[in-house]
C-alpha positions as CSV (number, residue, x, y, z in Angstrom):
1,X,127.4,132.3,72.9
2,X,125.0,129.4,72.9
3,X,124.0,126.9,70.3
4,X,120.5,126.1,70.2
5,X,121.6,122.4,71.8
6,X,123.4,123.7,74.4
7,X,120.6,126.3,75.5
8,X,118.3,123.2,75.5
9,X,120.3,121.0,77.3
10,X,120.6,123.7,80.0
11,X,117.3,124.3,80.1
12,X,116.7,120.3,80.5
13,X,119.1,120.6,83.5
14,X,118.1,123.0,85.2
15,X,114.1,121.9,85.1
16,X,115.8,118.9,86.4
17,X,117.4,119.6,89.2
18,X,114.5,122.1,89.9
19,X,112.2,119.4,89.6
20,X,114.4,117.4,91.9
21,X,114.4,119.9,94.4
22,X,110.5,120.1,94.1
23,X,110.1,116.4,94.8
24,X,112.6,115.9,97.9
25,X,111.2,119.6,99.3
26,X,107.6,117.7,98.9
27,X,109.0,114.9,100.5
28,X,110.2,116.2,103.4
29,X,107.2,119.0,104.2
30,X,105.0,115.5,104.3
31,X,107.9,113.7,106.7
32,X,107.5,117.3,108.6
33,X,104.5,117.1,108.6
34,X,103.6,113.7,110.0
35,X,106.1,114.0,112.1
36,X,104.8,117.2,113.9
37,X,101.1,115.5,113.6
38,X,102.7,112.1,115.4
39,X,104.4,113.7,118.1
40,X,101.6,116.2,119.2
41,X,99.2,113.2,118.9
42,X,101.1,110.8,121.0
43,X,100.9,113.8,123.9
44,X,97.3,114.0,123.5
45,X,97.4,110.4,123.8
46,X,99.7,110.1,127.1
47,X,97.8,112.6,128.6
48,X,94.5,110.6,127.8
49,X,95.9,107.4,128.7
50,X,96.6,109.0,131.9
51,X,93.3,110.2,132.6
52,X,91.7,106.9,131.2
53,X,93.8,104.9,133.9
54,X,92.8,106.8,136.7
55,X,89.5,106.5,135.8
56,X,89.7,102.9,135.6
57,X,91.5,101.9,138.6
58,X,88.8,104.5,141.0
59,X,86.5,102.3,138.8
60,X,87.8,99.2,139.5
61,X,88.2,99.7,142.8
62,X,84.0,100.9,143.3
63,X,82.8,98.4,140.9
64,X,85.4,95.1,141.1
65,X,86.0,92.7,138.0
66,X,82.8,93.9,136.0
67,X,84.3,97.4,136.1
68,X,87.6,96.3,134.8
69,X,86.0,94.6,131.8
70,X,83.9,97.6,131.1
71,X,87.0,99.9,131.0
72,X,89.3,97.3,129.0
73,X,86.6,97.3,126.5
74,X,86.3,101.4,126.8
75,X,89.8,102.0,126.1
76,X,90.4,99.0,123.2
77,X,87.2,101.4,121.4
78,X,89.1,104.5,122.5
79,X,92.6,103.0,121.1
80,X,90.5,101.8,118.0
81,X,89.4,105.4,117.2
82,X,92.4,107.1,117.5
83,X,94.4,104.2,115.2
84,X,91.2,105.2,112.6
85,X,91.8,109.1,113.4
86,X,95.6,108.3,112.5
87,X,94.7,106.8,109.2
88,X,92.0,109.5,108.4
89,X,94.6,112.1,109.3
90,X,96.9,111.0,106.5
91,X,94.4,110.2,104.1
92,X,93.2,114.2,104.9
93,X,97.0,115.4,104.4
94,X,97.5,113.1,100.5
95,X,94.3,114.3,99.6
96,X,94.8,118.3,100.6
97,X,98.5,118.1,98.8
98,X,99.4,120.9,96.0
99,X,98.9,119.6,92.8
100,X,102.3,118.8,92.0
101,X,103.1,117.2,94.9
102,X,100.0,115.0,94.2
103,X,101.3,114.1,90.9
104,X,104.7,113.3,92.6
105,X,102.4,111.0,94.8
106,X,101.0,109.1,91.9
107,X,103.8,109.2,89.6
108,X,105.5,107.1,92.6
109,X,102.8,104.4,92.6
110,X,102.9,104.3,88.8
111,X,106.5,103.8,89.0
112,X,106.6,101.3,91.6
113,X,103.3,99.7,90.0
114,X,103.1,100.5,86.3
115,X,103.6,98.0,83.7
116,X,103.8,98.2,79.6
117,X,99.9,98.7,78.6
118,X,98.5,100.0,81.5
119,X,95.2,101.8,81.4
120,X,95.1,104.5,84.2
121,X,92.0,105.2,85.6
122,X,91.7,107.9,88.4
123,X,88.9,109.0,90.6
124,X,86.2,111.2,89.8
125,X,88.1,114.2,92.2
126,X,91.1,114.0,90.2
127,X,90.3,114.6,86.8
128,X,91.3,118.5,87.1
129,X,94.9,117.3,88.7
130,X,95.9,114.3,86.6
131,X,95.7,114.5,83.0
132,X,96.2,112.6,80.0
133,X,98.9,114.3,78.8
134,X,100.3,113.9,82.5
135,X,100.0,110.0,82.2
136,X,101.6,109.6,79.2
137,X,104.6,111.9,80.1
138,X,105.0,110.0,83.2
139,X,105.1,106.3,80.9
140,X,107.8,108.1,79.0
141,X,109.7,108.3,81.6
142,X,109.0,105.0,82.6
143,X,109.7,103.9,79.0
144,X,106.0,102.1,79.4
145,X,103.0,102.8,77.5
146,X,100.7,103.9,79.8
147,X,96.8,105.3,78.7
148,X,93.9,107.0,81.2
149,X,90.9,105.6,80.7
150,X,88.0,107.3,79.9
151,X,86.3,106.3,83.0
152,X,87.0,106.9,86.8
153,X,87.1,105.2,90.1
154,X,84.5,106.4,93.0
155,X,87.1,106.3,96.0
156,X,89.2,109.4,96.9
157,X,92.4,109.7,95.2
158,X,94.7,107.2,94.1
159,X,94.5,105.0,91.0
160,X,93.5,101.8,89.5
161,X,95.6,100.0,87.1
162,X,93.5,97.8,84.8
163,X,96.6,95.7,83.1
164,X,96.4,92.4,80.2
165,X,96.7,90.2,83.1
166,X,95.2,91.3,86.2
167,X,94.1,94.5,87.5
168,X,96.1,96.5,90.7
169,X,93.7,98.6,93.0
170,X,96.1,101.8,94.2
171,X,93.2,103.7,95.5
172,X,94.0,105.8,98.7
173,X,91.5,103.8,100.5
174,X,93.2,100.0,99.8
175,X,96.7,101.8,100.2
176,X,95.5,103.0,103.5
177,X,94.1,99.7,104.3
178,X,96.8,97.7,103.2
179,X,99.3,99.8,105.5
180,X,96.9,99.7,108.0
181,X,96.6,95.9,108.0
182,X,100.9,96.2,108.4
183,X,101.5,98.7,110.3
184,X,98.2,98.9,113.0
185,X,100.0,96.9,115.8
186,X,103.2,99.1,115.8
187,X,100.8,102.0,115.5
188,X,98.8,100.8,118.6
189,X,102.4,100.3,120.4
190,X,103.5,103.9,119.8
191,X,100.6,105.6,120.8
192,X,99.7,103.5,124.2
193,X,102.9,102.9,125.6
């Protein structure tokens, strides 16, 4: 039979590993996910780079060089909307996450952001997903003391951290942008090859 301690320390296990489970399960449905969502959009994309080439060389041939500047400029606005679509695809996908996935999602910026005496501050759409009680957990476990903030942030999802020295803005929108800013010209590779 089980002492009390033991009985505890196999619950704690268990919610562990389950909890383990949870986050690499979450973590590959989104990998999945964009996966599936990259792949059928670089066919769309081949298939419209196809149809965007013929049009521009029956162009080019009817209209000369004036043509061919006309189409260039078409496609780079064409490119340019489907790098945005990209971007506004994943921010859809973060924001439509189950709850716990979501809190998976900003317990990973916390940890990778976090530092002792944090405030938290969320946006307006997540005050039914991330709580107070959920911040604090997650500082336990970071061993930092982290506190939400009364206040929230007017972009979707994501966080701001207001720290003692300088503030870190984790929003969905500046993480989008940031990645954008890194990743836009590998993006623009992929999809227009």
């Amino acid at each position: 039979m089980l002492n009390t301690t033991e009985f505890i320390k196999n619950i704690e296990t268990n919610a562990r590993v389950e909890a383990e489970k949870i986050v690499t399960d979450a973590q590959k449905a989104k990998d999945d996910s964009f996966a599936m969502q990259a792949s059928e959009h670089q066919k769309l994309t081949q298939e419209f780079n196809r149809q965007v080439e013929e049009q521009a060389n029956q162009a080019y041939r009817q209209h000369g060089v004036a043509a061919r500047i006309e189409n260039s400029n078409k496609l780079l606005q064409v490119k340019q909307e489907q790098v945005n679509d990209v971007f506004l695809q994943t921010k859809k996908h973060i924001l439509s996450l189950s709850e716990a996935k979501y809190k998976t999602f900003i317990e990973k910026l916390l940890q990778t952001h976090a530092t002792n005496g944090d405030t938290v501050i969320i946006a307006e759409s997540d005050k039914k997903r991330i709580s107070k009680d959920f911040i604090e957990k997650t500082g336990q476990k970071l061993k930092i003391n982290l506190t939400l903030s009364p206040k929230t942030h007017p972009h979707d999802g994501g966080i701001i951290l207001e720290g003692t020295k300088f503030d870190k803005n984790l929003t969905l929108n500046s993480l989008l942008l940031s990645a954008r800013e890194e990743l836009e010209q590998n993006i623009i590779a992929t999809l227009f090859v």
